[in-house]
Every structure is written in structure tokens, then in C-alpha cells.
C-alpha positions as CSV (number, residue, x, y, z in Angstrom):
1,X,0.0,0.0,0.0
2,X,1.1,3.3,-0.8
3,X,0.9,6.3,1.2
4,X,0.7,9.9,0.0
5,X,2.6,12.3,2.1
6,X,1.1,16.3,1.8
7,X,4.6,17.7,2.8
8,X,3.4,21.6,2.3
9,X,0.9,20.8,4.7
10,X,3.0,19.0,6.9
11,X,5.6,22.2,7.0
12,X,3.0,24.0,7.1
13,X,4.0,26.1,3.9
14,X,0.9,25.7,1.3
15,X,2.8,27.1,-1.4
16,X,6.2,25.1,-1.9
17,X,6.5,26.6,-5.4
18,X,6.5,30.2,-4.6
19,X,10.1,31.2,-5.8
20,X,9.9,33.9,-2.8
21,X,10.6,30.4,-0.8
22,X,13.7,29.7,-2.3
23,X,13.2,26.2,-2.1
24,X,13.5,25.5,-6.3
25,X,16.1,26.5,-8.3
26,X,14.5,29.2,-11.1
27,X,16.5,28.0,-13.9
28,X,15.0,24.5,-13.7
29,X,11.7,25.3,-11.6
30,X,10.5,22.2,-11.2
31,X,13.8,20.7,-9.1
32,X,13.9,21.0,-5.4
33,X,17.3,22.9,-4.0
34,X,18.9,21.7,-1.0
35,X,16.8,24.0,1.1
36,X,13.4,22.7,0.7
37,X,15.6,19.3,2.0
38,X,16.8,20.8,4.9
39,X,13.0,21.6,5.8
40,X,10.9,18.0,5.1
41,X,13.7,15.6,6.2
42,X,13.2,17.1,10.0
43,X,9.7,16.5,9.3
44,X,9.7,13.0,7.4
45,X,12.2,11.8,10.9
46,X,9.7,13.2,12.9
47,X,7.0,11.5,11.3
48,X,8.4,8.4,10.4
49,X,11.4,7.5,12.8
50,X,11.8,4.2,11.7
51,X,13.1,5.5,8.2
């Protein structure tokens, strides 16, 4: 079974593409930059601490 995780909800950010976030790189907008990492891996551990 799969499960789908709402990570923008989870961090509590509802607009993860917002370039004012600085969490994608503008060049290639669709690719996630080290920052939007450093903000759901917390979360993700938090959530699943088994991973």
C-alpha cells in the first residue's frame, strides 16, 4: 500500500513553489534545492522515525 505524504501541509508552507521560498532553483523550476531538504527531512524523521 502506498501512502501519500502532503509535505506543504506538513511544514505547514501551502505554497512550496512560490520562488519567494527559495526552495526551487528558477532556472529548472521544477527541481527542489537543498533547502526545501533541509526543511521536510526534519519533518519526514519526525514522522516516520523508523526511516
Amino acid at each position: 500500500m502506498k501512502k501519500v505524504i502532503d509535505i506543504a501541509n506538513n511544514i505547514g508552507i501551502h505554497n512550496l513553489s512560490d520562488l519567494k521560498q527559495g526552495f526551487f532553483e528558477p532556472e529548472i523550476y521544477s527541481h527542489p534545492n537543498g533547502k526545501l531538504w533541509e526543511v521536510i527531512i526534519p519533518k519526514l524523521k519526525e514522522m516516520y522515525p523508523d526511516l
